[in-house]
N, C-alpha and C positions, 0 to 999 in steps of 0.2 A: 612886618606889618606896614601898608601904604599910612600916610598919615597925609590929611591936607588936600588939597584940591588934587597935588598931579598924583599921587595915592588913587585918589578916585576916578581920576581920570584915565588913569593905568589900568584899573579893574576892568572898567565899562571897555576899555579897548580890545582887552584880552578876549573878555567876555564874549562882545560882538565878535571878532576873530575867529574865536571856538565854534560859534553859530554858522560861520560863512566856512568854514574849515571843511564840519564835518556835520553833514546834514541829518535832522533828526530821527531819532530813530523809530523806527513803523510806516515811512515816508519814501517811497518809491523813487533813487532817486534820476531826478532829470538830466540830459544833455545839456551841459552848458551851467546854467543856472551863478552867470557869474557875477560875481561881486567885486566891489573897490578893497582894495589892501593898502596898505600904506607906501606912503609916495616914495624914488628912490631919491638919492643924496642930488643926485645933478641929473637934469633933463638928456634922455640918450636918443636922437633921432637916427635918421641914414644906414640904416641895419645894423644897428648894436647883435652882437652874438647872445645870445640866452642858451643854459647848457644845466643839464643835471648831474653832479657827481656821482657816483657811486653810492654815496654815502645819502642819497638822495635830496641832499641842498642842491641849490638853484643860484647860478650865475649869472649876471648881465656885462658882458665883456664888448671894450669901447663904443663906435656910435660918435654921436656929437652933437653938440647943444646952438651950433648954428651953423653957416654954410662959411665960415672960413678956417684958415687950417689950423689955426691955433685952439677951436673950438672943436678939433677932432678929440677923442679923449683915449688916455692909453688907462684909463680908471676902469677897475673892476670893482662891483658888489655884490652880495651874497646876502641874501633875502634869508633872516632869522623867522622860521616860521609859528616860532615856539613864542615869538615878541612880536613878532606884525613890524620887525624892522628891518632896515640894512646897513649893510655891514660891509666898508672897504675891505678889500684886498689887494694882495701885491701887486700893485699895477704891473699895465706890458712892457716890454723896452721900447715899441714904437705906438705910436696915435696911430686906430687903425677902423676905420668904418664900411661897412658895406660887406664886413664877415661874415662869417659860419663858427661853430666851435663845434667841436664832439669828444668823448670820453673814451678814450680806450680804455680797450678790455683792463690794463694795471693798475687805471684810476686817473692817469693823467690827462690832462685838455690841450688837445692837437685844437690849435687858431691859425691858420694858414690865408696867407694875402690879403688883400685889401683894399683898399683906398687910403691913402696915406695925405695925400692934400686936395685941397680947391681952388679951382681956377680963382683969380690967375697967376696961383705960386706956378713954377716953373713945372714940367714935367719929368721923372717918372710920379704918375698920380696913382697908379695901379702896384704890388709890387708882389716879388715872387715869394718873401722872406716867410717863415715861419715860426712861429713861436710856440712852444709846450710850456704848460702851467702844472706846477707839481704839488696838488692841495696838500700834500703829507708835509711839505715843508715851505707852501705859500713864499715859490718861487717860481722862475720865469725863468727859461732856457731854451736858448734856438736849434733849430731843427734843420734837415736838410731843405734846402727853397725849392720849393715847384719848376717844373720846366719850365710854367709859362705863366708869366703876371696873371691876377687874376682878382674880382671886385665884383661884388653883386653876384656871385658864383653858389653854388646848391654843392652840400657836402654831405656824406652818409659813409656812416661804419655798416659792412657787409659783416655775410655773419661769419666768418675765416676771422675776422678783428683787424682785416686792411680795411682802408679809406679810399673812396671814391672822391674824388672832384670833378663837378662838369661845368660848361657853359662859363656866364659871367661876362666881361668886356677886360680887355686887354690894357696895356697901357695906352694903347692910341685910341682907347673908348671904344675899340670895333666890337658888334658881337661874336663872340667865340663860339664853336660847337665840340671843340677837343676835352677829353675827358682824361685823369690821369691818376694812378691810384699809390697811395703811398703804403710803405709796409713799416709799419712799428719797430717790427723785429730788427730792419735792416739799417732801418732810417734813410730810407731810396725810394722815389718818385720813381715810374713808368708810365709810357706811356699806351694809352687800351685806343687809340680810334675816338672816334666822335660822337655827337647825336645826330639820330635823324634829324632830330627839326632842330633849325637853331631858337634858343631859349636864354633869357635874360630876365633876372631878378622870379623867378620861376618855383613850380611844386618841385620836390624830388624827396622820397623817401622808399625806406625798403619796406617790402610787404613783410608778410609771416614768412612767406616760402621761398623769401631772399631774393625775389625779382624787385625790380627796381621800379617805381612808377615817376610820371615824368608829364609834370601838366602846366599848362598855361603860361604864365610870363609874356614876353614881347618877341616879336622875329626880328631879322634883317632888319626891315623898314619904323619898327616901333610899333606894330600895330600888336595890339591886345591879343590874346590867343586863350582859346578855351580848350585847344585841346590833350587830348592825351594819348600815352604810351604805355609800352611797359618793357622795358630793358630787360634781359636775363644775364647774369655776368657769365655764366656757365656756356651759354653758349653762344654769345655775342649778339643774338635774333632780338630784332623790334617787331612790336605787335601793337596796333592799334586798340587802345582802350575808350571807354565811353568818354563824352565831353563834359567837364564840369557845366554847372549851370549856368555860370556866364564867364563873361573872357576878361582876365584879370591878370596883373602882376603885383611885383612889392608886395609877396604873400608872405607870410613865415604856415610852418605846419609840422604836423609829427604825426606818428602813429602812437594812436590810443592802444589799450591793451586790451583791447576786443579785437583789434588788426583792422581796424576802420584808421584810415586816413585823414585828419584835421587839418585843416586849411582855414587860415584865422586873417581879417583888414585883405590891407594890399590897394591898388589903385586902379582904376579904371575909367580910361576914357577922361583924365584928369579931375576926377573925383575920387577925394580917399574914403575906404570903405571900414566900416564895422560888421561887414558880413564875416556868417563863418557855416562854411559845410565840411559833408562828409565824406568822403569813397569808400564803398564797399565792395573789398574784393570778390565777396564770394556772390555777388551778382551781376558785378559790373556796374555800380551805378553811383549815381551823384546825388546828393541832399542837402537843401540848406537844411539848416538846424537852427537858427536864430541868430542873435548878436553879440557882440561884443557890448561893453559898457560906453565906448570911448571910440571913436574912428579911429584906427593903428595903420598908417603906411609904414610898412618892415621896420615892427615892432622886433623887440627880440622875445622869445618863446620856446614851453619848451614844455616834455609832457614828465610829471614825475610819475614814481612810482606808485603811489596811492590812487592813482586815476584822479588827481588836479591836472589842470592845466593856468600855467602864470603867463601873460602877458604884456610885457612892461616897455616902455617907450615907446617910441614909434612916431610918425608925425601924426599932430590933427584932422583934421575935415579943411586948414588953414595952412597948414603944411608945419603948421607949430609942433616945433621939437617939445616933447611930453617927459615929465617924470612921474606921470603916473602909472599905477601898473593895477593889474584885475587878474582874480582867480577863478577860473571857471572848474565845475566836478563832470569828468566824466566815466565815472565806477559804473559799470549795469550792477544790478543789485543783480543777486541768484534769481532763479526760475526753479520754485519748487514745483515737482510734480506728484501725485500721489500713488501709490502702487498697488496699494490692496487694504482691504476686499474692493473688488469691482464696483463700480458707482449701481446703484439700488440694489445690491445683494442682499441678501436673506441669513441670518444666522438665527440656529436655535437656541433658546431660551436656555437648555441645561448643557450648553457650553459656558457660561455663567461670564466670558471675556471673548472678547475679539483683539487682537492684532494691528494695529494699524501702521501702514509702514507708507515710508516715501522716499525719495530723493530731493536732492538739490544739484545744480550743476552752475555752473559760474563762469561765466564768457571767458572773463580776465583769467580763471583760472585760481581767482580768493582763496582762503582757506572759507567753509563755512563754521562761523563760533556758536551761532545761538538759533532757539526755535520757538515757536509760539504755538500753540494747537487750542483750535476751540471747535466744541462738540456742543450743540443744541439740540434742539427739540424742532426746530426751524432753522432755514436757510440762513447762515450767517451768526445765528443765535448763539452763545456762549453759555448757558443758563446749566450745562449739564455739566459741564468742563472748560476749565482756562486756565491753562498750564502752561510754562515756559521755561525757558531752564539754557545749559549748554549742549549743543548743537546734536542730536542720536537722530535717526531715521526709522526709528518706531515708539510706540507709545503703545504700552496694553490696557485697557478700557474694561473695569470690571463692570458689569453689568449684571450681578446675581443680586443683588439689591433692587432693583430696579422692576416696574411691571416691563414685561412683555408685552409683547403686541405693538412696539412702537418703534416711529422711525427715527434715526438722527444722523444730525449732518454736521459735516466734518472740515475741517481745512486747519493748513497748516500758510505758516510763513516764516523765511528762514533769514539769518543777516551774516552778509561777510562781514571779513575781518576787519574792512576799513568801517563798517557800523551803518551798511546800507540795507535797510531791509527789503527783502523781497515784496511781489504783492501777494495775498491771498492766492494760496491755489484753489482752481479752480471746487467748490464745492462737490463731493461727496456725501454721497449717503447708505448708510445700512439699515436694515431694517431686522430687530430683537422680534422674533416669532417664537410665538407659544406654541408649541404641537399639541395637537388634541392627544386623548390620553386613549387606551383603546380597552373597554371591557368585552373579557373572556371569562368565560368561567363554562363550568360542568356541573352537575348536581347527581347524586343516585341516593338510591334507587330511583329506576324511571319508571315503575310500578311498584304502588303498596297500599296499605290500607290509611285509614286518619289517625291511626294511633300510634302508627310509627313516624320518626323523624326523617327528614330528605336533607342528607348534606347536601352545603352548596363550596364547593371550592374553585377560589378567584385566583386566576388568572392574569388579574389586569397588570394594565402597566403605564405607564407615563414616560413618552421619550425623552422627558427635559429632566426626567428624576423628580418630578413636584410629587407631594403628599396629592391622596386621593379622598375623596368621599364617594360614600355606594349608597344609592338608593335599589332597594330589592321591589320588586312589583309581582304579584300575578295577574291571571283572567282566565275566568273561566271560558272555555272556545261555546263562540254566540254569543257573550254578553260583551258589551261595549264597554265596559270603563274596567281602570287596572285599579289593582286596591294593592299600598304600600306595606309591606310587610316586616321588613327589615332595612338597619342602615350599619348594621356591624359587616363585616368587613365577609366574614366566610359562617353567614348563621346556621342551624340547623332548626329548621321548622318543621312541627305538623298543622296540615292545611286541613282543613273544615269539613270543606264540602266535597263529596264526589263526584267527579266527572274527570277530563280533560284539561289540563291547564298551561295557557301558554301565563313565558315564564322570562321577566324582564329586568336587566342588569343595568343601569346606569353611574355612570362614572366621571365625575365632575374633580377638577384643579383649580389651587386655589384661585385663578384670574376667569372661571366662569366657562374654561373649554369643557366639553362634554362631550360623551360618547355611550350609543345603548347597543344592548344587544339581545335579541330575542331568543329564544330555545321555545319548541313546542316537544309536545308527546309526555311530559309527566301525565300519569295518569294513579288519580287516588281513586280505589273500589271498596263498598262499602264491606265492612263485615258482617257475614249474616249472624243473625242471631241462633244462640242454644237454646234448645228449652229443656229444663230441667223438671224431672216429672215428683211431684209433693207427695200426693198418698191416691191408690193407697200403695204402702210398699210394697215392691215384687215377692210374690207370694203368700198376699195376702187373703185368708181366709173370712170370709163372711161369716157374719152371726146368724147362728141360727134362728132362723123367722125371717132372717133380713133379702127383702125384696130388691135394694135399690143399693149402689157404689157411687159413690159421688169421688169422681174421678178429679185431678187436680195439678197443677203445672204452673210452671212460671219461665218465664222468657230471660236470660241473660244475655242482654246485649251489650258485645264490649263498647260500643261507642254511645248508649246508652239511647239510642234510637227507640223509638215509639213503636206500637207492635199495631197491625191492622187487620191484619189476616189467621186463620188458624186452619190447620186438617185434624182430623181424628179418625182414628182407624181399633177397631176391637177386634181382635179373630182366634179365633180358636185353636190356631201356629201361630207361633211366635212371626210377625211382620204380616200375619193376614187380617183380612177386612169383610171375613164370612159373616162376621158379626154387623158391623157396622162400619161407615165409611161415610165423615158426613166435614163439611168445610163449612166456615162461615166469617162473619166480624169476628174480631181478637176477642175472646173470654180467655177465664184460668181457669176455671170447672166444669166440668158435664157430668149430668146425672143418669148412669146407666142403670133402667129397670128391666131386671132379670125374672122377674118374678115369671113370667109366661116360657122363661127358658127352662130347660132339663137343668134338675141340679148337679150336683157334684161332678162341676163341669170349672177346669181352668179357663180363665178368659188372657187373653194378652192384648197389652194396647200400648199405642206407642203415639205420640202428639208432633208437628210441625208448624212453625210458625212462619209467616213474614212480617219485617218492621217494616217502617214508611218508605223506604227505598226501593222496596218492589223487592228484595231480598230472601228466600225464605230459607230456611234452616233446613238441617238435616233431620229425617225424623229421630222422636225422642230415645234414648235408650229404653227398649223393650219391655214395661211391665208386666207384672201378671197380677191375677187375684183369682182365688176359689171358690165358687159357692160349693160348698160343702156338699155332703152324701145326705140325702133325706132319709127322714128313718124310712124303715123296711123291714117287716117281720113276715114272717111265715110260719106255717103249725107242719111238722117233720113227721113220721111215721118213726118208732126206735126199729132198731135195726131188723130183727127177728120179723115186725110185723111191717116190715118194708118189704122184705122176702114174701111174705104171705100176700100182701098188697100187690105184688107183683104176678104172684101166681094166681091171684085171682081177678086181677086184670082190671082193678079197681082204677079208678085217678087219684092223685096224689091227692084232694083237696076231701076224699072220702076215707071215713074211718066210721070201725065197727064200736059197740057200746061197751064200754069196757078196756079198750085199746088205750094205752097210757098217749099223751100227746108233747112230743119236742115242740115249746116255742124257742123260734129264735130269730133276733133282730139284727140289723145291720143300722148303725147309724152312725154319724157321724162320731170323732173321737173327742167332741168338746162335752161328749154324753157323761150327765156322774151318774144317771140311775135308769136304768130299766125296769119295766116290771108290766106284765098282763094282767088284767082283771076277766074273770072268768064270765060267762055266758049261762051260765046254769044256774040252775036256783038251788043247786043241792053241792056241798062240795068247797073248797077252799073260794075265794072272791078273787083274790090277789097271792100275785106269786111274781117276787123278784126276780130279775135274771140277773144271772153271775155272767158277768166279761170273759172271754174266754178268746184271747186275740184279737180278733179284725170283730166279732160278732159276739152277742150277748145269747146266752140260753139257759133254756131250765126245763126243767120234767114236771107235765102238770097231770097228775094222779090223783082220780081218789076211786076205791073201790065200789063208790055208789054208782059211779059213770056206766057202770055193766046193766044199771035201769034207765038209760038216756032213752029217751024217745028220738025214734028216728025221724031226723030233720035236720034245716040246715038251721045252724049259730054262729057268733062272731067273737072271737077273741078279738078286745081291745089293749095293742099294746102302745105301750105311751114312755117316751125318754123324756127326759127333763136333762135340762142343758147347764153349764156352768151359771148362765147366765140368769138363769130363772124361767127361761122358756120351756114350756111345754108342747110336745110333739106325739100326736097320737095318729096308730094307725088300726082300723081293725080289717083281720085276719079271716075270713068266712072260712068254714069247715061245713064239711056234711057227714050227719049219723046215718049208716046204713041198714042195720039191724044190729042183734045180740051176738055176741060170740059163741060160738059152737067147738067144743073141746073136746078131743078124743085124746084119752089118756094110753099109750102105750107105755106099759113097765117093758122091763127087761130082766129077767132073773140070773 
């Protein structure tokens, strides 16, 4: 625990440190964006070497704190990033200014030539010597010496792990254009040829694709130079490349880890600069990018692995040797992109999720750690979803909770590993669709009557999977409005009325989608009505006397329909209308008088009705009724004098005096008595008849009859019926004369 002021003062440093390190996070970050760091131990002007280990600490290797030779320095430091301090290391064996340093591939720092004094110490001021710094054991050991002196010279590890040296000034101060590369392995300088241009205190780094770029610094004459190259080691060819943006030396630079080229200060035109741009290989082009903190003429620099870039010495805008130093960030954050579904697409509702997937990709090549996803209701909006988490390239989005019908939009943003977040990608949207639902259905029969039921079987269906509700409708065809009959699912109804009806399905989900569907041609027909016949019963006999049948019938309709119409028909066959044949408004009785018809005569009659439908029935099943046999008597001749009657050529209705007389009647069988009353004034009055089968008779004798005066007389015979009725009929006869008898014997 810090106690006390430099406690606190210790925290605040860190702190601020942490903030300028590694910029916040959700914060897109910038080029550049540099900041002051903590000062080094002693001011390094005149191109101190700045160098990255392996290990990714950062070196500032000699330089010097003024223009005489005692103020060259063989001092190195090493910037603690973790403290915002620095930190000696094993110094060189010689004071050396105006170097280069680089890493080889094993870890060690090749420091080759220099500048060793200031005028007016004697000369060699330049010199060829080389020195390797070995961080594993923070020491210093010489190397093989360069061919040729060399000071303000541009160095670069190729990607083989040899070393390129070019340009620089010699020991006689001339500008050089000779190039020479060393080999680790062997520890042996050669020599490759020249540059095109000659170049002093100059760009040079290697690209990505191992060619060599090669800009600005001073010519021959000292004049400024903007322009550029680009070396290939492979096959020794110059190619002119684009010109920086202005003509500069005393530059330091590196490649970033996007393979954009940084070019940082430097001087021109005898003004020192805090400019700092870029080169872009893969268009050919130059960019300022902003400043530096501090004006640096060949500061030392140097680009770490994180995408920092340090800064440190250099002279002022004064020519004032600096120990300060500045860290600029140059991380591209990723570029998410999103991959699917396609921006406004459409997903349905009973997929209940969608998928949402993306990528990232990362200039530098980051690992990417983490991700963000926010899903709204609107562009940008979060309200639905904000989720984050470690780093995956889909998110599944359940949306069965959710109404349908709605749209929402999407973006993700993703952070490399150094804790740079991407920006927003670009908005997407999908849109949650309800599909309407679709009613089907069938119904039978498609003809019946009202009193039977008409299944309805449903069909329907919902493509999202939602529950349904059914609204059932009819109409009768011609009238205008539907009338709701049902809302169960598969009902069976009977309908009312007869006629035609069209026939309506509607089919609603729970968010309001709907769908109907029409059917025509059910057809309900009425049923006609029965009629059923009351009295009188088939084969029913009349009472005797009885003039009139009161005939009687009732209509059975199954759907209990109203009756309006009637036929009747009477006939003497069974289904005819010889009798009568007569229609009218609906009664239940008719009163048939027979009294003017023949009796003992079958009647049959049979009734049809129509109800309010215009419907009529079939006629009635077939009744009948009797009027009975009316009496009927007649006076017989006995046998013997039937014979005689005929031999004498009499008519039946003539008899002689004395001639016994057959009454005999015919009457109906509801007869319990017969009986004649005589016509004479002489002789029995009354005489019963005995039944005798179909017909009633008896023998009316008396021996007085042999004195009848001839003339005509009337036997009155008369039946009396179960019922009390009496029935009389008289008999006329005529007396002719006396009987005349001739007696033959026979012995």
């Amino acid at each position: 625990m810090f106690k006390g002021k430099r406690g606190l003062i210790v925290i605040v440093t860190l702190v601020l440190f942490t903030s300028i390190m590694f910029p916040h996070e959700g914060v897109q970050a910038a080029d550049g964006n540099w900041r002051r760091i903590a000062d080094m131990n002693e001011a390094r002007g005149h191109g101190p070497a700045g160098v990255v280990l392996n290990n990714g600490d950062f070196l500032v290797i000699g330089g010097a704190s003024g223009e005489k030779t005692n103020q060259i320095s063989r001092t190195v430091e090493l910037y603690d990033k973790n403290r915002d301090r620095w930190v000696y290391k094993a110094p060189m064996k010689e004071r050396r200014l105006e170097i280069e340093a680089v890493t080889l591939d094993d870890g060690r720092v090749l420091v080759p030539g220099g500048r060793t004094k200031f005028s007016p110490d004697p000369k060699p001021r330049a010199t060829n010597t080389v020195e390797i710094y070995n961080p594993k054991t923070n020491t210093w050991s010489y190397a093989a010496p360069m061919k040729t002196p060399r000071r303000n010279y541009r160095m670069v590890k190729l990607l083989d792990g040899r070393v390129l040296v070019a340009g620089g000034r010699n020991d006689e101060t001339q500008r050089i254009r000779s190039m020479e590369i060393y080999d680790p392995k062997s520890n042996t300088w050669s020599s490759v040829g020249n540059m095109r241009t000659t170049r002093f205190s100059f760009v040079m780094e290697v690209l990505a694709n191992g060619k060599i770029l090669f800009a600005g610094g001073t010519d021959d004459n000292g004049k400024y130079q903007s322009s550029a190259e680009i070396y290939d080691p492979q096959t020794k060819k110059w190619t002119t490349a684009a010109s920086m943006t202005e003509a500069k030396a005393a530059v330091k630079s590196g490649r970033l880890r996007d393979g954009r080229i940084l070019v940082m200060g430097g001087r021109r035109s005898g003004t020192n600069l805090d400019t700092v741009e870029v080169y872009r290989p893969e268009d050919n082009s130059w960019e300022k990018i902003g400043e530096l903190t501090s004006v640096r003429r060949l500061p030392a620099a140097a680009i770490l692995p994180d995408g920092h870039v340090i800064a440190a010495g250099g002279r002022n805008r004064n020519n004032k040797e600096l120990k300060t130093a500045e860290i600029g960030y140059f991380n591209h954050a990723p570029i998410v992109k999103l991959s699917s579904p396609a921006n406004d697409s459409v997903t349905n509702a009973n997929n209940n999720r969608i998928e949402l997937r993306w990528t990232a990709s990362d200039i530098e090549g980051d690992r990417i750690t983490n991700y963000r996803l926010k899903i709204g209701t609107s562009p940008g909006a979060s309200d639905v979803a904000n989720t984050s988490g470690s780093w995956r390239t889909s998110y599944t989005f359940d949306f069965s909770e959710r109404p349908p019908n709605q749209t929402y939009y999407w973006t993700v943003m993703a952070r490399d590993e150094l804790g740079d977040w991407s920006d927003w990608a670009p908005t997407r949207s999908f849109t949650v669709r309800n599909r309407t639902p679709e009613a089907v259905f069938q119904f039978s029969p498609s003809k019946t009557d009202r009193l039977r039921d008409v299944s309805f079987v449903n069909m329907s269906s919902d493509p999202d999977g939602d529950s349904l509700t059914y609204k059932w409708e009819y109409r009768l065809q011609g009238s205008s409005g539907w009338k709701q009959f049902s809302t169960t699912k598969e009902p069976r109804v009977k309908f009312p009325e007869v006629g035609i009806y069209d026939l309506r399905l509607t089919v609603t989900d729970p968010y309001g989608a709907s769908h109907s569907n029409t059917k025509t041609g059910l057809e309900i027909y009425n049923l006609a009505p029965e009629i059923e016949p009351l009295f009188p019963p088939s084969g029913y006999v009349t009472e005797m006397g009885q003039t009139k049948v009161e005939l009687k019938w009732r209509a059975n309709d199954p759907e209990k329909d109203g009756m309006n119409q009637y036929r009747l028909k009477i006939g003497t066959t069974p289904g005819g209308d010889d009798v009568l044949s007569i229609s009218g408004n609906w009664i239940t009785t008719y009163t048939f008088d027979f009294s003017h018809r023949n009796p003992n005569q079958t009647y049959y009659w049979s009734v049809m009705g129509r109800d309010v439908h215009g419907d009529w029935s079939s006629w009635s099943p077939v009744q009948s009724f009797v009027v009975p046999k009316q009496l009927e008597a007649r006076v017989e001749h006995a046998p013997r004098w039937e014979e005689l009657r005929r031999e004498t050529g009499r008519a039946e209705h003539e008899f002689l005096a004395g001639e016994p007389f057959i009454i005999v009647a015919e009457t109906s069988d509801k007869a319990v008595e017969v009986f004649v009353e005589s016509p004479f004034d002489t002789g029995p009055k009354r005489v019963e008849l005995t039944k005798d089968g179909d017909e009633w008779r008896s023998s009316f004798y008396d021996p007085v009859y042999e004195n009848l005066t001839p003339g005509t007389y009337e036997f009155k015979v008369t039946s009396r019926y179960h019922n009390g009725y009496e029935e009389s009929v008289n008999v006329p006869i005529t007396i002719r004369g006396k009987l005349s008898v001739k007696v033959h014997r026979t012995y």
